[in-house]
C-alpha positions as CSV (number, residue, x, y, z in Angstrom):
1,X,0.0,0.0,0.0
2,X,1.6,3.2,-1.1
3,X,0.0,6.5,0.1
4,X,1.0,10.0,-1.2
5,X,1.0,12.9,1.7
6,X,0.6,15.7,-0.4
7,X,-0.3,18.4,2.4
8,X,0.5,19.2,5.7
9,X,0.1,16.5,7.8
10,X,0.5,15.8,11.8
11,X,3.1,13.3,12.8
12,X,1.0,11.1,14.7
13,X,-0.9,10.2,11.8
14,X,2.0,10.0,9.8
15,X,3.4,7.6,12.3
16,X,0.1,5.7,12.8
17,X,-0.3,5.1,8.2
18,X,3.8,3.8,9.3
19,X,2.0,1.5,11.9
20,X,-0.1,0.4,9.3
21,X,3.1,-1.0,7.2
22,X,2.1,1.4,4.2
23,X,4.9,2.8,2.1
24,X,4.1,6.2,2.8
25,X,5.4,9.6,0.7
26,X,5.6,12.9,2.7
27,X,5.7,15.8,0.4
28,X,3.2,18.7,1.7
29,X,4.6,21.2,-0.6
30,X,3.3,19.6,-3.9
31,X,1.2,21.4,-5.8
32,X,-0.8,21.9,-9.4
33,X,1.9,20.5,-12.0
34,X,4.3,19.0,-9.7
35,X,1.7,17.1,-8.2
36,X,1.0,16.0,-11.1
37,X,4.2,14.6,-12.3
38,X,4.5,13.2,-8.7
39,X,1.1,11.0,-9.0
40,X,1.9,10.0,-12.7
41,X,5.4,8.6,-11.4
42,X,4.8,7.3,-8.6
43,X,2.5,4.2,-7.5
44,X,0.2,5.5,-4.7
45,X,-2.8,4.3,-4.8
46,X,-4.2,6.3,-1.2
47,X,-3.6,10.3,-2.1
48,X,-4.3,12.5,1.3
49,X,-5.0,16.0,0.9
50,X,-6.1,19.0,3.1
51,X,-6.7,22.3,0.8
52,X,-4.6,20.7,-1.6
53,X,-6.3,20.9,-5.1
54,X,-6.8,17.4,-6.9
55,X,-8.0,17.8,-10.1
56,X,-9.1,15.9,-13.3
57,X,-5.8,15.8,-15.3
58,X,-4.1,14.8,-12.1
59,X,-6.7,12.3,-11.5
60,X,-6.4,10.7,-15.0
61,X,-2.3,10.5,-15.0
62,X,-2.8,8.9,-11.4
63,X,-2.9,4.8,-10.3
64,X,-4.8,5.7,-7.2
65,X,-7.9,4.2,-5.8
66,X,-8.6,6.2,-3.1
67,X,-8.6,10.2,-2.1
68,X,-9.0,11.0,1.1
69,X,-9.2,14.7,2.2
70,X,-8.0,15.5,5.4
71,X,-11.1,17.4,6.7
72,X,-15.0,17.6,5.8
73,X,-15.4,19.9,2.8
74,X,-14.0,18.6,-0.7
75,X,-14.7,20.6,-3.1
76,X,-11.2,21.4,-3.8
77,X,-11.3,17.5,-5.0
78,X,-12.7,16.8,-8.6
79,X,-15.1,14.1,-7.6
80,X,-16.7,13.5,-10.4
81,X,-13.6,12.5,-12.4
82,X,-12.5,10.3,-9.7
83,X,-15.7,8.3,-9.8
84,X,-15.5,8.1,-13.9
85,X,-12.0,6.6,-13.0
86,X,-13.6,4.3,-10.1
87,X,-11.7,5.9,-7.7
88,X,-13.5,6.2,-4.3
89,X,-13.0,10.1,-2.6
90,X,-13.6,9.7,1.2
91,X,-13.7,12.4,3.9
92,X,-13.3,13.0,7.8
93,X,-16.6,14.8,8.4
94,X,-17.6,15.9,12.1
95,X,-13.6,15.7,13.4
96,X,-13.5,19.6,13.5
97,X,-16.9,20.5,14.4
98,X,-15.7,22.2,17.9
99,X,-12.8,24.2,16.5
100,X,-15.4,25.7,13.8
101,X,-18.0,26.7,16.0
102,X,-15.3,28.2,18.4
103,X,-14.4,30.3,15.7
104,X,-18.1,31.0,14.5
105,X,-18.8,32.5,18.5
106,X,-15.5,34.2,18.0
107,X,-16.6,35.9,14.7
108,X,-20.1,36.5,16.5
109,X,-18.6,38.1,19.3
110,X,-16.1,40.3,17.1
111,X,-18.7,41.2,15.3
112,X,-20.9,42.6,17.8
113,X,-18.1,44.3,20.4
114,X,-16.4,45.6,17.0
115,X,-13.4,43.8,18.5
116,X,-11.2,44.3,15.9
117,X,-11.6,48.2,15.3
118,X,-11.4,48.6,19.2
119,X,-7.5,46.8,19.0
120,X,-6.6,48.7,15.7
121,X,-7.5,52.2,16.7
122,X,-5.7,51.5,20.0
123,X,-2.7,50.8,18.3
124,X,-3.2,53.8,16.6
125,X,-3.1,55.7,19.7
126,X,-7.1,56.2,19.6
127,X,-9.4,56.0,22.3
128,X,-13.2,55.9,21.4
129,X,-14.8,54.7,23.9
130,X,-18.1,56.6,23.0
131,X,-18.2,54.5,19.9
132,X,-17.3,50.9,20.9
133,X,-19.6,51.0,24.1
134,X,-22.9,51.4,21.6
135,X,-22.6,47.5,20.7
136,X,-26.6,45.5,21.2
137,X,-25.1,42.4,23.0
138,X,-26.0,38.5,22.9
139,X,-28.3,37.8,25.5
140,X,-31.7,37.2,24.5
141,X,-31.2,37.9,21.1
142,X,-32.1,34.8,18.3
143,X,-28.9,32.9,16.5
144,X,-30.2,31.0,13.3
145,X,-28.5,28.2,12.0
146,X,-28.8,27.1,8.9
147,X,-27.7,23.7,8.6
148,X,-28.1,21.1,11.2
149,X,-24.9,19.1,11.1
150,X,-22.8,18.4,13.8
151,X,-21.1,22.2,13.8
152,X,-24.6,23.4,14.3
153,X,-25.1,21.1,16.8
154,X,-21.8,22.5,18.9
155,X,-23.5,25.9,18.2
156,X,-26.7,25.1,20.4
157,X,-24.9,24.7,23.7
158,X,-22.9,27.5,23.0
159,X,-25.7,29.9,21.9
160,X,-27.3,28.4,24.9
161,X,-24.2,29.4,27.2
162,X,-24.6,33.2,26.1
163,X,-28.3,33.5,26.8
164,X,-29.7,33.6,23.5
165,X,-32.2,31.8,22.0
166,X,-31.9,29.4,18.9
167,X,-34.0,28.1,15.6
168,X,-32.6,26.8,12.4
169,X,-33.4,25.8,9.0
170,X,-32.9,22.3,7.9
171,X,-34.2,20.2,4.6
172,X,-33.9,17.4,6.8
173,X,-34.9,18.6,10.1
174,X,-38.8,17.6,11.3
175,X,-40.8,19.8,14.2
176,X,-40.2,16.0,16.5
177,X,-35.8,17.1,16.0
178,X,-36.3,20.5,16.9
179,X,-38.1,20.2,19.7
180,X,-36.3,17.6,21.1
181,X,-33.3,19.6,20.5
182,X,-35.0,22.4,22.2
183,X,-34.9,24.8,19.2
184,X,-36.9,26.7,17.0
185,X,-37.5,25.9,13.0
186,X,-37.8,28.0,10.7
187,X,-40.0,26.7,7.6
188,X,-37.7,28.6,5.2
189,X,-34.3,30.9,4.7
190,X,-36.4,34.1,4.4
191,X,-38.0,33.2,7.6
192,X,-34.6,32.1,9.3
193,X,-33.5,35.9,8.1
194,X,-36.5,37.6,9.2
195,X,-36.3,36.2,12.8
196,X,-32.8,36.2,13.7
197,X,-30.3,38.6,14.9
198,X,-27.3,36.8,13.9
199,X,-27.0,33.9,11.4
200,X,-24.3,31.4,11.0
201,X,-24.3,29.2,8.2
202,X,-22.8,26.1,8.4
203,X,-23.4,23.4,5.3
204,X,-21.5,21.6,2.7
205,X,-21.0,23.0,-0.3
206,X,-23.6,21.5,-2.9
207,X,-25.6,21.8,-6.1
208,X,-28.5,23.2,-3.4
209,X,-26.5,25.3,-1.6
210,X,-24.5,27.0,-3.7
211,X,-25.4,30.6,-3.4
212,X,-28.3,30.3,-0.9
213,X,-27.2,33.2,0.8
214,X,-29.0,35.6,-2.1
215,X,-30.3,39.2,-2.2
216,X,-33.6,37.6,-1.7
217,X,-32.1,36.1,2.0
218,X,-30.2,39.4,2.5
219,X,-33.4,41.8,2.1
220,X,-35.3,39.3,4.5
221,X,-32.6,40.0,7.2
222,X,-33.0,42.5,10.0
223,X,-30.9,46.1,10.0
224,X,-27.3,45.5,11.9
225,X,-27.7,42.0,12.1
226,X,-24.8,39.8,11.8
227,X,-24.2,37.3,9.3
228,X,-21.4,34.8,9.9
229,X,-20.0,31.9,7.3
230,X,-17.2,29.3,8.4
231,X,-18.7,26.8,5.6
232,X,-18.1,27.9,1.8
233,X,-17.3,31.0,0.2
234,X,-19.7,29.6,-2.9
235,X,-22.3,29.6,-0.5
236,X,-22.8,33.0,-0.4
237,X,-23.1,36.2,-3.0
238,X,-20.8,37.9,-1.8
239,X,-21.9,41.5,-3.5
240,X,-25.7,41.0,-2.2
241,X,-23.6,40.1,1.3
242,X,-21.9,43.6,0.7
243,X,-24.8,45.9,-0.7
244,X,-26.5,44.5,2.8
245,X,-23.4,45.3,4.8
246,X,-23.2,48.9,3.2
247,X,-27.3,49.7,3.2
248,X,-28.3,48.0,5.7
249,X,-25.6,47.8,8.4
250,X,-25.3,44.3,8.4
251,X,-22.0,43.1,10.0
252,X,-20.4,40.0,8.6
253,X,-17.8,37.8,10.4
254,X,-16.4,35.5,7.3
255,X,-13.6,32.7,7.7
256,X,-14.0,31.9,3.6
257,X,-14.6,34.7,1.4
258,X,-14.0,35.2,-2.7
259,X,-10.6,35.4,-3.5
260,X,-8.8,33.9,-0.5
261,X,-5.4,32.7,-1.1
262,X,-5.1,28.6,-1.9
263,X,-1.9,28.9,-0.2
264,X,-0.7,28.8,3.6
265,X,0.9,32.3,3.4
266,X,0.6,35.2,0.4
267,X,-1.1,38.0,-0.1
268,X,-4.7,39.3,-0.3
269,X,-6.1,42.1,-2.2
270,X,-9.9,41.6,-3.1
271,X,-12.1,44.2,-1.4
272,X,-13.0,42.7,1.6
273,X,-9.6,43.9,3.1
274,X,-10.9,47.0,3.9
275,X,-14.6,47.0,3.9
276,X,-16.4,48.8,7.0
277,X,-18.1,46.3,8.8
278,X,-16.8,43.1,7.3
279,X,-14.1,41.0,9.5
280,X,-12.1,38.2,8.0
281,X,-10.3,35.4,9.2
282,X,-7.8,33.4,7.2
283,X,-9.4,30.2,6.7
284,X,-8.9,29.0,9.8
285,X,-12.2,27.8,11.2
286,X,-10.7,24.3,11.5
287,X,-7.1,24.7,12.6
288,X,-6.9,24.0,15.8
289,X,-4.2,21.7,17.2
290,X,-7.1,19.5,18.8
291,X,-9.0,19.1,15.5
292,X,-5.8,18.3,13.3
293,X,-4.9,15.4,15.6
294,X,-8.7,14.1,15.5
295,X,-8.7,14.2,11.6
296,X,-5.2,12.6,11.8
297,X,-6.9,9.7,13.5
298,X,-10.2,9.2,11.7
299,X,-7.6,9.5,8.4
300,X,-6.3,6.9,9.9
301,X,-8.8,4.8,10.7
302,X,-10.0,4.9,7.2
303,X,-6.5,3.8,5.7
304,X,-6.9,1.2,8.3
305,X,-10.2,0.3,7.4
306,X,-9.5,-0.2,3.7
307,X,-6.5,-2.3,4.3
308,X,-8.6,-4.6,6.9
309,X,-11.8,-5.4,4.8
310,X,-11.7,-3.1,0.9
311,X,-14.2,-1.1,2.3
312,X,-13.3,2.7,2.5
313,X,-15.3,4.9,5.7
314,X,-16.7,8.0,4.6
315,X,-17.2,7.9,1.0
316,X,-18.8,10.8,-0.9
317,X,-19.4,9.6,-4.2
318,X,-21.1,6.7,-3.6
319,X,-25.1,6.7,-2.7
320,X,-25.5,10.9,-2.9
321,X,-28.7,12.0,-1.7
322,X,-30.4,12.9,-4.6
323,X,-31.6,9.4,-5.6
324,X,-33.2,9.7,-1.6
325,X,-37.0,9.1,-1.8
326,X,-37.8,9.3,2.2
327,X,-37.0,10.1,5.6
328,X,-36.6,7.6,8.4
329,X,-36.5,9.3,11.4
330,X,-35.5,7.1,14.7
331,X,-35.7,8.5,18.5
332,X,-33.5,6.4,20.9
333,X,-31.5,5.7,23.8
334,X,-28.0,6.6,22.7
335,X,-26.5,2.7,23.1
336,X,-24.4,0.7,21.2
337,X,-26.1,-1.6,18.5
338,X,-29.4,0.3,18.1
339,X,-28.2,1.8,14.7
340,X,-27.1,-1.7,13.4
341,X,-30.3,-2.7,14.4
342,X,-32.2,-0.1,12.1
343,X,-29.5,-0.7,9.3
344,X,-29.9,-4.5,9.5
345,X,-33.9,-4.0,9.3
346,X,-33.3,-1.7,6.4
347,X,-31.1,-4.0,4.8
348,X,-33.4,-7.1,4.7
349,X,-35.8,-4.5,3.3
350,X,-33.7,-3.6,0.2
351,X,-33.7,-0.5,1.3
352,X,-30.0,1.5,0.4
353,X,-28.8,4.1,2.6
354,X,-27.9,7.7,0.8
355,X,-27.1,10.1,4.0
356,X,-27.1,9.0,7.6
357,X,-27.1,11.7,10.9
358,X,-27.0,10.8,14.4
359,X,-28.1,13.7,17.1
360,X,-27.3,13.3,20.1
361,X,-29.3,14.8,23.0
362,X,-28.3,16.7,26.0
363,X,-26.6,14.6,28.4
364,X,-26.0,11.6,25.5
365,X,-28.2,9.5,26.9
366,X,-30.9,9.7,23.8
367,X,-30.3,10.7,20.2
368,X,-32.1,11.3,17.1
369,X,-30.9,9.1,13.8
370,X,-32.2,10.5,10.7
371,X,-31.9,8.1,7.8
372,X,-32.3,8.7,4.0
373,X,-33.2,5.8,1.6
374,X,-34.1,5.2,-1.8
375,X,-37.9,3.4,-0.9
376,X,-40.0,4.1,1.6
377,X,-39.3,1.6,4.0
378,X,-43.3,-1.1,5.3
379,X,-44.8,-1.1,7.8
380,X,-43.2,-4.3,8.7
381,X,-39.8,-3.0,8.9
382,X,-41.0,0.1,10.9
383,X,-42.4,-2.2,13.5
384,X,-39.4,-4.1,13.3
385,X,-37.0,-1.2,14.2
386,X,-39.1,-0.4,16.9
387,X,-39.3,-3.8,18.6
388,X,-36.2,-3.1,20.1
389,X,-35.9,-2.1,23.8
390,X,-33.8,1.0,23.3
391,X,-36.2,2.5,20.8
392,X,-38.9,5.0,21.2
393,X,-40.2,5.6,18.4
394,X,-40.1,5.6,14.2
395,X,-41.7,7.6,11.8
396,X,-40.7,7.8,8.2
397,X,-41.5,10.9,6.1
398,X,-41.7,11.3,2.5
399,X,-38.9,13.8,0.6
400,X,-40.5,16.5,-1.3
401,X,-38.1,17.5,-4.3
């Protein structure tokens, strides 16, 4: 087994692909055309990436048969010519879902104590007190999420911690999810605009939500509200983002923003740099030292994985949503075997999973498991599911398109 590093990479799981007995080829400065040559003369067949772009020439000169990025979002990886190749593209979802949300609050709480101004015009031998005490502050104000993955989910506690109250909007999410979760739900993104006083997106980048954040979403939101994105620049228009910033003094706290540097260190220019009332970070919502060493592991748990059994953890290409028909949605006691349970039942059904989520509930002693699949699964297989003793309860919901 012969795996290509081509990205930074921490040395414990460097030393734990070693462990493995994998051939394995450290070179985190490759990039574009020397990557390419690299992959074309070499025989890896596991390439791990972080930013890294993998594209479709590389991809065709290549004798891999697995990608595996270093991290949740891969866009930066040209999946669709990897699956014409049959090469399976994996991921470490969920691994940096605290370090992001830190960074959200961080963003939210710039954003509303102007944090940065107030350390700038300091150093600048300016005192404005006057100005920086006028800020609206947290408590009891409404966050909206939009997006209930497991970021959101480490937002709720933290909203939570700072007094304010919370709702989202989810295509998955049902009124049984959000009330368990103790949350409101808003029945659409104008809504989620209209009610909150900060938002904080936080989805994958996709066909659907590419560009949700439109003019339409930005006149729906209320004056001097705050808008925050840790997810995708793509997601958002980023001049209806600005005409809202400049007419209606909306204040916007962005980790990933239209023209942001591919590289570790270089230079910026684009007009964000200076915009009143936009702060940006450097792509850093997931670079924390404890989410680095969690995505080391879970990378390598998925070499491991595929050396073990052929099977490959975390795969994005295979079994997308959009061939989903319905919703199974499963309240239980958060113990181990109840989710085999519900896949085994679904399996003797001939029903194929697409996209599988696992909420867990305050105190992790009950969760939520929402389940898509291609067929709607009987009645027989929902009474199945709930025979067992660690159940509560299963519904199954139909997916409008």
């Amino acid at each position: 087994m012969n795996i290509l590093v081509a990205d930074k990479f921490e040395k414990s799981g460097l030393d734990g692909l070693k462990a493995l007995g994998a051939n394995v080829l450290y070179e985190p400065d490759l990039k574009d055309d020397a990557l390419a040559a690299r992959l074309g003369e070499s025989q890896a067949n596991i390439l791990i990436v972080r930013s890294t772009k993998v594209t479709a020439p590389m991809i065709e000169q290549s004798h891999l048969s697995v990608i595996i990025r270093a991290g949740a979002g891969y866009n930066t990886i040209d999946v669709a010519a990897a699956s014409l190749k049959g090469i399976l593209v994996s991921n470490c979802p969920g691994k940096n879902s605290q370090a992001v949300a830190e960074l959200a609050f961080g963003l939210i709480l710039a954003c509303d104590r102007h944090i940065p101004d107030n350390v700038s015009d300091l150093r600048s031998g300016v005192w404005n007190k006057k100005k920086y005490s006028a800020s609206k502050g947290l408590y009891g104000r409404t966050l909206g999420l939009i997006g209930m993955g497991k970021i959101s989910q480490e937002m709720i506690p933290r909203a939570r911690a700072f007094g304010m109250n919370v709702i989202a909007y989810s295509r998955w999410m049902t009124p049984d999810i959000a009330a368990a979760l103790g949350i409101g739900r808003a029945s659409t993104l104008e809504d989620l605009a209209r009610m909150s006083d900060v938002v904080s997106i936080h989805v994958s980048l996709t066909s659907d939500t590419k560009g949700i954040i439109n003019s339409a979403f930005v006149d729906a939101m209320k004056p001097g509200a705050i808008f925050v994105n840790t997810s995708r620049a793509e997601v958002a228009d980023q001049k209806a983002l600005l005409k809202g910033v400049h007419e209606k003094g909306i204040v916007a706290g962005l980790d990933v923003f239209e023209g942001e540097p591919t590289s570790a260190e270089g230079s910026y220019d684009g007009e964000l740099k200076s915009a009143d009332g936009v702060y940006c970070t450097h792509h850093i919502g997931a670079s924390t030292e404890q989410a680095q060493e969690a995505i080391a592991a879970e990378t390598v748990r998925i070499v491991s994985e595929y050396k073990l059994t052929g099977m490959v953890p975390n795969v994005v290409n295979i079994g997308k949503a959009e061939v989903a028909t319905h919703l199974l949605v499963v309240r239980h006691l958060d113990k181990v075997g109840v989710l085999a349970h519900v896949l085994a039942v679904l399996k003797d059904e001939g029903a194929s999973v697409q996209e599988m989520e696992n909420i867990i509930l305050g105190g992790a002693k009950a969760a939520i498991a929402q389940i898509t699949v291609d067929k709607a699964p009987s009645s027989e297989a929902i009474k199945q599911i709930k025979m067992n003793p660690n159940v509560f309860d299963a519904s199954v919901f139909e997916i409008k398109k």
